[in-house]
C-alpha positions in Angstrom: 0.0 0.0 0.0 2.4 2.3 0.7 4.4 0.9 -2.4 1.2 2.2 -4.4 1.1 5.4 -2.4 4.3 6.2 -3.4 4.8 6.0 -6.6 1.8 8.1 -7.3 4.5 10.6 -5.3 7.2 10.5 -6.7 5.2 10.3 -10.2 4.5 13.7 -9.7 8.0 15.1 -9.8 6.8 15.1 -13.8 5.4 18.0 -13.6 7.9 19.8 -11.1 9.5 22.6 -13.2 13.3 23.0 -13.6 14.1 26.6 -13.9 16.7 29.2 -14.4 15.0 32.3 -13.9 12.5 33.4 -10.8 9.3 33.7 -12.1 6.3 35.3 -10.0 4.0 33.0 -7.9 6.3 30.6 -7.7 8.2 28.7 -4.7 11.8 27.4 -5.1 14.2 24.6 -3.8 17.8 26.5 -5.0 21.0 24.4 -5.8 23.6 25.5 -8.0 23.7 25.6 -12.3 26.3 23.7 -14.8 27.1 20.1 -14.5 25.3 18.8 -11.5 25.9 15.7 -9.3 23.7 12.8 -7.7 24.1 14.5 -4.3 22.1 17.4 -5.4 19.9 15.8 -7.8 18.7 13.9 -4.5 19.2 16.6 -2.4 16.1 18.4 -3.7 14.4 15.8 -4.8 14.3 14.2 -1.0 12.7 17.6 0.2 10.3 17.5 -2.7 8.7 13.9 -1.2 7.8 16.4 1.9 4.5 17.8 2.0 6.0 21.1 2.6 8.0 21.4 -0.8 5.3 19.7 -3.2 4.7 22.2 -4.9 8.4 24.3 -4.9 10.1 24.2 -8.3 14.0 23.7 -8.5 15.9 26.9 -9.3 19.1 25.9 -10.9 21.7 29.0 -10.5 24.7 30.8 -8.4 23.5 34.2 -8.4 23.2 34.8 -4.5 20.3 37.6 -5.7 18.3 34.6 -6.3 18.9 32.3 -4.6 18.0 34.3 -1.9 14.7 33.9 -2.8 14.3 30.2 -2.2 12.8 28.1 0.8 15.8 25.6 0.5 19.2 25.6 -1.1 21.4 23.1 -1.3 24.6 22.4 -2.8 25.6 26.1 -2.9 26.0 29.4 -1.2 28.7 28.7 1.2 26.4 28.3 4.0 25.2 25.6 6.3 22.2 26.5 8.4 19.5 24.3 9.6 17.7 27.0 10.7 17.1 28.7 6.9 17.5 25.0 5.3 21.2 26.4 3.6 22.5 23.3 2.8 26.3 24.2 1.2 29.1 21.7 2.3 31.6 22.8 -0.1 32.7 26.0 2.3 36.7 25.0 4.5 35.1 25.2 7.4 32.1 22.4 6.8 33.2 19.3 8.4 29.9 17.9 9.0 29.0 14.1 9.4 26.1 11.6 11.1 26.5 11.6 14.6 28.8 8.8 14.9 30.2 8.4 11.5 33.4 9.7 9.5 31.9 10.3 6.0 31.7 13.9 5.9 28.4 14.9 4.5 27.4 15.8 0.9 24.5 18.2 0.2 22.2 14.6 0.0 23.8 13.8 3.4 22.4 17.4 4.9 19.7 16.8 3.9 19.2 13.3 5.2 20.8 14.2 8.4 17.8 16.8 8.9 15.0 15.7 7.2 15.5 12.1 6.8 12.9 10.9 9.6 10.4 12.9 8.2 10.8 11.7 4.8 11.1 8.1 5.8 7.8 8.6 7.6 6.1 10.1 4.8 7.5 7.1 2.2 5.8 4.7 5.1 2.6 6.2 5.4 3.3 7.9 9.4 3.1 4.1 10.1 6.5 3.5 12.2 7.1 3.6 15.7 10.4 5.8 17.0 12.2 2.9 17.6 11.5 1.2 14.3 12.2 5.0 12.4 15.4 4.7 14.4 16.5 1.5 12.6 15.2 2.4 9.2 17.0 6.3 9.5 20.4 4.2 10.3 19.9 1.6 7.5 19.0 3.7 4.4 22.0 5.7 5.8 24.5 3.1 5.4 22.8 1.6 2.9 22.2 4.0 0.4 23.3 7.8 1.3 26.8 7.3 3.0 28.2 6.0 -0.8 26.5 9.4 -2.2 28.3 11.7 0.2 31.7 9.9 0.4 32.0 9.5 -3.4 30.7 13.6 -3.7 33.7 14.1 -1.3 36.2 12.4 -2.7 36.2 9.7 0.4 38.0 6.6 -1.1 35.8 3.2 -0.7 38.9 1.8 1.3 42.8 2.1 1.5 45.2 -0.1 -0.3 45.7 -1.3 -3.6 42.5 -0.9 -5.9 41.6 -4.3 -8.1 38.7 -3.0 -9.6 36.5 0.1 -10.6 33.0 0.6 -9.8 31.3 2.8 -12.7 27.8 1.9 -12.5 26.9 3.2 -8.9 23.9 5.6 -8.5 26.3 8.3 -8.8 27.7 7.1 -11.8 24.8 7.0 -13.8 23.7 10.1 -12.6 27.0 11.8 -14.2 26.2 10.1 -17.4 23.0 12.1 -17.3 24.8 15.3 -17.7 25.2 16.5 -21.7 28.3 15.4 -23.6 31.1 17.9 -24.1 30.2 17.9 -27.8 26.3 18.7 -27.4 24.7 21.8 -27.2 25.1 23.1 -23.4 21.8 25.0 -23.1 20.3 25.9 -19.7 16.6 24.2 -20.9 18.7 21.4 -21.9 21.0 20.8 -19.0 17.8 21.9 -16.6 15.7 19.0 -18.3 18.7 16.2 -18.0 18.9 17.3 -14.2 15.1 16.7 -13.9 15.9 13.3 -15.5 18.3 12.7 -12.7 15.9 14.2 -9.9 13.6 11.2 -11.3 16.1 8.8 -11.1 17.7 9.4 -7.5 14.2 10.2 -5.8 13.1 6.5 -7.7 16.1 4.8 -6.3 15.5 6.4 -2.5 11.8 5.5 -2.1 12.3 1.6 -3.8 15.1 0.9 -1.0 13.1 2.1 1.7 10.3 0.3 0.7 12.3 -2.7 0.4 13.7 -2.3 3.9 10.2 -1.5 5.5 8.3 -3.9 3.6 11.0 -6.8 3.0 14.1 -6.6 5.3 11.9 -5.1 8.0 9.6 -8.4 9.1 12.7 -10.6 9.1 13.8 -8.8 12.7 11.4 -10.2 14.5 12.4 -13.8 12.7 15.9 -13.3 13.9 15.0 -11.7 17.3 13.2 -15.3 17.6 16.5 -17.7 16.2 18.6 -16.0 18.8 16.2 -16.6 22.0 15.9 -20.4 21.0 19.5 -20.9 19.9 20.6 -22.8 22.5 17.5 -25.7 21.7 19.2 -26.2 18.4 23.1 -26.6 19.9 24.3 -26.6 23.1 27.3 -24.2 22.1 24.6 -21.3 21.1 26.7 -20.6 17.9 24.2 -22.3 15.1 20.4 -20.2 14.3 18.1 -21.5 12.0 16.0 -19.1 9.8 14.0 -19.3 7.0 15.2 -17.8 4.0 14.9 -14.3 4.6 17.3 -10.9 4.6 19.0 -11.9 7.9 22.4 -10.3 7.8 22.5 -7.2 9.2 19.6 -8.0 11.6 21.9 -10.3 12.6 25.0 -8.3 13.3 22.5 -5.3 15.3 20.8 -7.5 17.8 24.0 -9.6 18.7 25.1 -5.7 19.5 22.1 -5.1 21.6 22.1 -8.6 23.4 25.6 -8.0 24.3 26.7 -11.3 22.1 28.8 -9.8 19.3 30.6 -12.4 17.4 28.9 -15.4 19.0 27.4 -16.8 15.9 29.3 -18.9 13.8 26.6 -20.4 11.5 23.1 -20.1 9.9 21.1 -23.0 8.4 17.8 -22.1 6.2 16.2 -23.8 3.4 17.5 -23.3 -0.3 14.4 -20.7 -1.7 14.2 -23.2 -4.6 13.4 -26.4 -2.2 15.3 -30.0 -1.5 18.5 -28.7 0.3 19.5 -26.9 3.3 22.3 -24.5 3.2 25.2 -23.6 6.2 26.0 -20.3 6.1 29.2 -19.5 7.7 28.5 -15.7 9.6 31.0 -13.0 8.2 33.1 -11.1 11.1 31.2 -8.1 10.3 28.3 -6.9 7.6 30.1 -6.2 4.3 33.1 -7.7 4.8 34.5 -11.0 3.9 36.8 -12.3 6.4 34.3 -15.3 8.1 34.1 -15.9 12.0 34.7 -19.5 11.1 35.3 -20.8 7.9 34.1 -25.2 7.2 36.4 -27.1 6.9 39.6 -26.7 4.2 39.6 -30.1 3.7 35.3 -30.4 2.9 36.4 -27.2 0.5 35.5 -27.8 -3.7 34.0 -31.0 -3.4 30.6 -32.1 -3.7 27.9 -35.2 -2.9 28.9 -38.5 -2.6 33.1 -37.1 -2.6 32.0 -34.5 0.1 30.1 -37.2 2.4 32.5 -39.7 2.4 35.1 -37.1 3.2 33.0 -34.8 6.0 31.5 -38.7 7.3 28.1 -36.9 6.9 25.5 -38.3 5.2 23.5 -36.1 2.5 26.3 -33.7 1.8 26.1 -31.4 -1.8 28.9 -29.1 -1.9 30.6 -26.6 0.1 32.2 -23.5 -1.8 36.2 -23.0 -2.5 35.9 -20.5 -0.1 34.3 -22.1 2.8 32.0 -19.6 3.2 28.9 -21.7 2.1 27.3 -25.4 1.7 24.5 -27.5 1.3 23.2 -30.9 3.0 20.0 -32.5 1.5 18.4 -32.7 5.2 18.4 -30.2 7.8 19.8 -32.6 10.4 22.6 -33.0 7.7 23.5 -29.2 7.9 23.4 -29.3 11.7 25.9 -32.3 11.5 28.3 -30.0 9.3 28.0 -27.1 11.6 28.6 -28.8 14.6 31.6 -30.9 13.2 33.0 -27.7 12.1 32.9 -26.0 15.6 34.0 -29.1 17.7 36.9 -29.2 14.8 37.9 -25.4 14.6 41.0 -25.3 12.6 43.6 -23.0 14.0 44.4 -20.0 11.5 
């Protein structure tokens, strides 16, 4: 429903004008003219899902005379100020970030940082609970905006040696919105690709917060349940079961708040498709790749009848190279391979 809701929203950033001149009646969002960037494309596009700026258009320009005249501004002026929505983070002394984080903040990020409860709540129909808000403000952060404002700022995606190049991120596509260097440069036609990119950032926002309150959000009370019981399925309290769900990064947040950080080494679910259960060996933290516990090297590469006669486990279908995964044909099977692997922890 709110899926529905929504999209009838953001469908009406169609008729939101894209302007470079102030013309009477008219209320404005301000951010800067020329080549423009996913942080302000969603910048103003964000504060157009708010009732409040409905029915602003977008005034594309850097002459302060104007943009004086708008409600909002972001991405220009030199100024930060919550208090007259000035949303500038290009200015030496701006070294703002989430409370708690060390991605400094791109115009997108100001935004978010200010009025990003509100907009959630708005996307989700006024439906969620503070505590619930709380968990879905911190997710689309670090799931969706931090990449926006780090990538704005120049903030490398880690240190070290880079093996690969990532050109197809939001902001990437976003860039390739902007007109070639050998097509006409116009204001009317630069002002209609940015409106292309409002369209596309603002689509991108509401899906993944739908996703996460209507997908990723049920699964927390799933896991919340897994963890209370998971000493019934192993004595060690190191194995969950779960059906197949987005478990991860639930996961990883209420080990936090039950004070067990790191204590799971496995989860067993169902394959989506049917006729197998999987062991999933837990990752040290969200996003990374390192495992808690790896199975075992020697199960590594091999697969059914090879793999059972090696693990002594009846059922077994495969484990991955990387130990990070495998499949039993029963459940009990899977439990068999978990618990072998934690009564057999290799040393590193």
């Amino acid at each position: 429903m709110a899926g529905r809701a929504f999209n009838k929203s953001v469908a009406k950033l169609q008729s939101t004008k894209v302007l470079s001149a102030v013309l009477p009646g008219h209320k404005y969002i301000g951010t800067h003219n020329g080549t423009f960037h996913c942080d302000e494309a969603l910048a103003v596009s964000m504060l157009k899902l708010l009732p409040r700026f409905a029915a602003h258009d977008i005034l594309r320009t850097r002459d302060m005379n104007k943009l004086e005249v708008c409600e909002a501004v972001v991405d220009v002026g030199g100024v930060y100020d919550p208090k007259t929505i000035r949303f500038d983070h290009h200015q030496k002394t701006f070294t703002g970030t989430m409370d708690g984080e060390k991605t400094k903040l791109s115009s997108a990020g100001l935004v978010y940082k200010h009025f990003g409860r509100d907009i959630i709540q708005t996307i989700c129909d006024n439906s969620l609970s503070d505590k619930v808000l709380d968990i879905m403000y911190q997710k689309m952060y670090k799931g969706f905006i931090e990449h926006i404002d780090g990538i704005d700022n120049g903030v490398e995606v880690a240190t070290g040696e880079q093996n690969y190049s990532i050109t197809t991120s939001l902001s990437s596509r976003v860039g390739y919105l902007n007109t070639r260097w050998n097509e006409p440069q116009g204001d009317d036609i630069v002002n209609t690709r940015f409106h292309e990119a409002m369209k596309l950032t603002v689509s991108e926002f509401v899906e993944r917060v739908l996703y996460y309150y209507e997908a990723w959000l049920p699964a927390r009370t799933i896991v919340e349940t897994a963890l209370a019981n998971r000493f019934t399925l192993h004595a060690s309290g190191e194995i969950i079961t779960l059906p197949y769900c987005p478990w991860k990064s639930h996961l990883y947040d209420i080990e936090q708040e039950l004070l067990i950080a790191g204590q799971i080494k496995f989860v067993l679910y169902e394959d989506s498709t049917g006729g197998m259960w999987r062991i999933q060996a837990v990752n040290v933290e969200d996003g990374k790749f390192a495992l808690r516990l790896g199975l075992p090297t020697a199960w590594r590469g091999h697969r059914d009848d090879e793999l059972s006669s090696i693990a002594g486990i009846p059922g077994c279908t495969f484990i991955h190279a990387g130990g990070f995964i495998g499949g039993n044909k029963s459940f009990e099977g899977a439990l068999a391979m978990a618990a072998y692997t934690l009564e057999h922890q290799e040393t590193k």
